[in-house]
C-alpha positions in Angstrom: 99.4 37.9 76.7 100.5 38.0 72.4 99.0 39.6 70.4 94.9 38.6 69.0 95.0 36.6 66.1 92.6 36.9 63.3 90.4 34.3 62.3 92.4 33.3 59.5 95.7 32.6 62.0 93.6 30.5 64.2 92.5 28.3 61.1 95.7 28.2 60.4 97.5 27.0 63.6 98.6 23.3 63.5 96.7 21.4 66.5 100.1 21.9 68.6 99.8 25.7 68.0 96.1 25.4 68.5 96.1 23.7 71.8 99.3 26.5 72.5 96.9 29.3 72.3 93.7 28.2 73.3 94.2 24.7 75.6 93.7 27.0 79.0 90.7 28.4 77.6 88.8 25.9 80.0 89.9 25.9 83.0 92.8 22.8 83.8 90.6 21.1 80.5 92.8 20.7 77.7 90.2 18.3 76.0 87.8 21.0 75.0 90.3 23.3 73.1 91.4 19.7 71.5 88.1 18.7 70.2 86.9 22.6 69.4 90.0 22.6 66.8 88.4 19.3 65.0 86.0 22.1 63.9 87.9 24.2 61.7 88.1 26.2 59.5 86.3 28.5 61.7 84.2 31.4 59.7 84.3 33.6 62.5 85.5 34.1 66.4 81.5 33.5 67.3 82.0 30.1 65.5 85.2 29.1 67.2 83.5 30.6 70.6 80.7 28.4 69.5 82.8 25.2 68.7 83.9 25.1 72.2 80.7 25.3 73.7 79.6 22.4 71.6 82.7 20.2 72.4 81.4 21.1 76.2 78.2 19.9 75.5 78.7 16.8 73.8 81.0 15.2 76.5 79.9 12.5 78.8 78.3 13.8 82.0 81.4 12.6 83.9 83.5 15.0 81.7 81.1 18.0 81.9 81.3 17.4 85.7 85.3 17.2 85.6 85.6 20.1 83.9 82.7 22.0 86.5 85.2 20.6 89.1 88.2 22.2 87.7 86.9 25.8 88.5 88.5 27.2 91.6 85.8 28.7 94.6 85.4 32.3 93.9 87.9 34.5 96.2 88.4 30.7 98.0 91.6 29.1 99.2 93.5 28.7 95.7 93.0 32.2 94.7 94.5 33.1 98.6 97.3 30.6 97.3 97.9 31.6 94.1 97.0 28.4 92.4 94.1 29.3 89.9 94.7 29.6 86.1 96.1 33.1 85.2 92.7 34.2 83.5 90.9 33.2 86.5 93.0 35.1 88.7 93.0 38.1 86.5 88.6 37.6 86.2 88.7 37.5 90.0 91.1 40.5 90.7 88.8 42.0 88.0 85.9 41.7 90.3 87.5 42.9 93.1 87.5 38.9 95.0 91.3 39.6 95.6 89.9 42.7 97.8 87.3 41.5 99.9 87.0 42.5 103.7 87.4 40.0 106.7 83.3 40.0 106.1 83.2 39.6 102.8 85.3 36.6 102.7 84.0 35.1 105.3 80.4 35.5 103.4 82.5 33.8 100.3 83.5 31.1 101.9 80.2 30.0 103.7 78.4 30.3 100.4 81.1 28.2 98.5 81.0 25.4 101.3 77.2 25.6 101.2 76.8 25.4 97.4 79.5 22.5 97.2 77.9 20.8 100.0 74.7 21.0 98.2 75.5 20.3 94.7 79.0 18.5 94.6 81.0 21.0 92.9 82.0 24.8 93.0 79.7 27.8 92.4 80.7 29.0 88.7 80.5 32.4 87.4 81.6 34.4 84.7 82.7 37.3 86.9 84.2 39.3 83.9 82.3 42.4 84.1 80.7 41.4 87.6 80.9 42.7 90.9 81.0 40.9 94.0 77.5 42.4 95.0 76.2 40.6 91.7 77.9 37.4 92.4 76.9 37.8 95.8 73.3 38.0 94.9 73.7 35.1 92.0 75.0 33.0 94.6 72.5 33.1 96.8 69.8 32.8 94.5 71.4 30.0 92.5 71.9 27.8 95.6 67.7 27.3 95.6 67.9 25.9 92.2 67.3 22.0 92.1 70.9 20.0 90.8 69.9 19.5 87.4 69.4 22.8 87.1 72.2 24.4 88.6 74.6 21.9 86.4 73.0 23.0 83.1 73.5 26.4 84.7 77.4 25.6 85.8 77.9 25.0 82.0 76.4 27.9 80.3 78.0 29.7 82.7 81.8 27.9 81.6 80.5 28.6 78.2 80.3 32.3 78.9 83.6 32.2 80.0 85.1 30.6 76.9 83.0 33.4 74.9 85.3 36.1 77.4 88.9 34.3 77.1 88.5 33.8 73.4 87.2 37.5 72.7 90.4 38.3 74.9 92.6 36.7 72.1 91.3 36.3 68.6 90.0 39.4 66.6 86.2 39.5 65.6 
C-alpha cells in the first residue's frame, strides 16, 4: 500500500486519482468512492470518512443491498479461493478467519448459510480489531434480529469499515 496522504492531497486528487485511491474502499462498489469525492474539499479524514457513509445512505435500497451483497462470507468459500478484495483478505487474516480449525469453519459456514438464508445477504462485520470469538458471538446474536434491523445494521457495519480502510490511507 503507498504512502497516507494528507487531507490536502486527497482534495487535491482529480476524480480519476480519487476513484485510484479510494474506489475499493467499498467492497467491489466503485459508486460510493465516486459520489463521496462530489463532497470535497474535505476539512478533515472524519469528513471524507463521513462523506462515504452519506453517499451509502443516500442510495436507493436496491444499491444499499448491492453493495451488502458484495461483501464476501467471513472465512467462507472466496476467502478459501482467494477471490475477496485485498483489504478484506488482509481484515480476515487479521482476525485469524484464514486459521480456523476443521470446527471452526464448519461453525462459519453453518452460520453464514443460516444468516443468508434468513436475511438474503451475507453476515457483515468490521472484523478489524475482532476476534473470531467476537464475531462468533455477534453472529449469533445478530441472526435474532428482525430484517430491517439487521440491514440498517449491515450498513453501519460497511460504514465502520470505510472509517478502517480510509484511516489505513489518509493522515488525520
Amino acid at each position: 500500500m503507498s504512502a497516507k496522504l494528507s487531507i490536502d492531497a486527497v482534495n487535491g486528487l482529480s476524480a480519476e486519482a480519487f476513484l485510484g485511491h479510494y474506489g475499493d474502499v467499498a467492497e467491489h462498489s466503485p459508486w460510493v468512492a465516486e459520489l463521496a469525492a462530489t463532497r470535497r474539499p474535505f476539512a478533515s479524514r472524519e469528513a471524507l470518512v463521513a462523506a462515504f457513509d452519506a453517499a451509502m445512505q443516500a442510495a436507493p435500497r436496491e444499491r444499499q443491498m448491492a453493495l451488502i451483497r458484495a461483501h464476501p462470507d467471513l472465512a467462507g468459500k472466496a476467502a478459501i479461493a482467494g477471490e475477496m478484495a485485498e483489504d478484506s483478505k488482509k481484515e480476515q487474516a487479521g482476525a485469524g478467519l484464514d486459521r480456523l480449525s476443521a470446527d471452526e469453519f464448519a461453525r462459519f459456514t453453518a452460520l453464514n448459510d443460516a444468516y443468508k438464508d434468513k436475511f438474503g445477504f451475507p453476515f457483515i462485520f468490521a472484523v478489524k480489531g475482532a476476534t473470531k470469538d467476537m464475531i462468533l458471538a455477534a453472529f449469533e446474536s445478530r441472526i435474532g434480529n428482525d430484517p430491517a434491523t439487521e440491514f440498517a445494521t449491515a450498513l453501519a457495519q460497511i460504514a465502520r469499515i470505510f472509517r478502517f480502510r480510509l484511516e489505513d490511507r489518509v493522515e488525520d
